[in-house]
N, C-alpha and C positions, 0 to 999 in steps of 0.2 A: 204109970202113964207112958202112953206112946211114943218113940221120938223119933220123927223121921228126919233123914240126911238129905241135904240141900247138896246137890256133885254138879261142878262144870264142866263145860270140860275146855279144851284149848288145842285148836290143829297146829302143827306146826308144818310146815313148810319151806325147807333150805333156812332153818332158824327165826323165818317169820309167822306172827300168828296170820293165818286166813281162814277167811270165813267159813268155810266145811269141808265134808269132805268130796262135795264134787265141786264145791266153789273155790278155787285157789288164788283169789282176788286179795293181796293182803289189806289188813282191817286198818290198819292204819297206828296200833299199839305198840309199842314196845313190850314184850311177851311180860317183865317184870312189873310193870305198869298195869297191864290186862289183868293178875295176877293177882296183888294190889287191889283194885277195886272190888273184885268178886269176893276177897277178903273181908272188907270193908262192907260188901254188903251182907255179911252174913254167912257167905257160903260156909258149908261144912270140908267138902273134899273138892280137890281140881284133879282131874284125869287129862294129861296132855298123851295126845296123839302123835305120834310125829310121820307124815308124810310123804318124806322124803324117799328119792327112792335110793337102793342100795348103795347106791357108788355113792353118791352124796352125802349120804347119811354117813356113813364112815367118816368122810373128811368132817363133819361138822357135827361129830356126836360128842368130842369132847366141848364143843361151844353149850350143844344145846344138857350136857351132864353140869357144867358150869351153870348156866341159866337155872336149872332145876334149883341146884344148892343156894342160890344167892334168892333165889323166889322161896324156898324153903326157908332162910335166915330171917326174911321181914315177915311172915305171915304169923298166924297162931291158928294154925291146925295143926294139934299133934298129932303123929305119926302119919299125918296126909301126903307127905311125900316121900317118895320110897322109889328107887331106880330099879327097873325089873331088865 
């Protein structure tokens, strides 16, 4: 039998989630909350984006490598989160 994979995914934004990638309106979640839910509903994999741009992303790459790991401790997808 077939099994297909249910993937979110999650934009980040200076450590916030926002609505896509050309809407940078944030959604109003806490990134581990958003996380959370999609969990909750089933999801199989979550693919965060992170859209920050360079200079930013540097300063706030160890928030959002934190954010990962602690969104990784409360889920149950194994090996769904992985830092590339």
């Amino acid at each position: 039998m077939e099994h297909k994979n249910i993937v979110a995914t999650i934009y980040l934004k200076n450590g916030q989630a926002v609505k896509g990638m050309d809407n940078f309106e944030p959604m109003g979640w806490d990134v581990i909350s958003l996380a959370r839910l999609y969990n909750d509903s089933g999801i199989d994999k979550i693919i965060i984006f992170d859209l920050s741009t360079a200079m930013s992303r540097s300063k706030s790459a160890q928030v959002e490598t934190s954010a990962a790991l602690r969104m990784s401790r409360s889920l149950f997808m194994p090996d769904a989160c992985r830092l590339l």
